[in-house]
N, C-alpha and C positions, 0 to 999 in steps of 0.2 A: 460411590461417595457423592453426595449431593451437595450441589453450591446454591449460596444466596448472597444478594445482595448485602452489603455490610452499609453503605455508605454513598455518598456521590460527590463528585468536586462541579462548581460552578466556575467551567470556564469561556463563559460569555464574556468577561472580560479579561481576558489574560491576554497579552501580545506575544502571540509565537512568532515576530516576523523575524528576530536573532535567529532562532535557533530554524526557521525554514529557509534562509538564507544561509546557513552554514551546511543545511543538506544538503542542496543544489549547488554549495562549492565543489561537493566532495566528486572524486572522476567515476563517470560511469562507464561500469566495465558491461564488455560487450562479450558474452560468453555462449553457451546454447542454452541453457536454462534462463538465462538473463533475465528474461520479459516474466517468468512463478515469483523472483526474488521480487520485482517492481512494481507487481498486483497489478499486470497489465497482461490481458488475456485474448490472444487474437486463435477465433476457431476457424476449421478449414470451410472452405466452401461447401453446401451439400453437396451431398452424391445425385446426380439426375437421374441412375436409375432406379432408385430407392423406390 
């Protein structure tokens, strides 16, 4: 199934600072997957004998 483009929104001007302050109200849970859910990606150190 192929997608395209339908449309675009301009929001250059829209104020998200509501609703980005109401995400950073919300409690963050601290799980082992935690940091996939957060789009926050820490890789291991290389290997040195690679």
């Amino acid at each position: 199934m192929s997608s395209y483009i339908i449309g675009k929104l301009d929001l250059r001007n829209v104020d998200f600072s509501e609703e980005i302050e109401w995400l950073n109200s919300l409690p963050k849970i601290h799980e082992e997957y935690d940091e996939f859910a957060q789009g926050y990606w820490k890789g291991n150190p290389p290997d040195k004998e690679r």
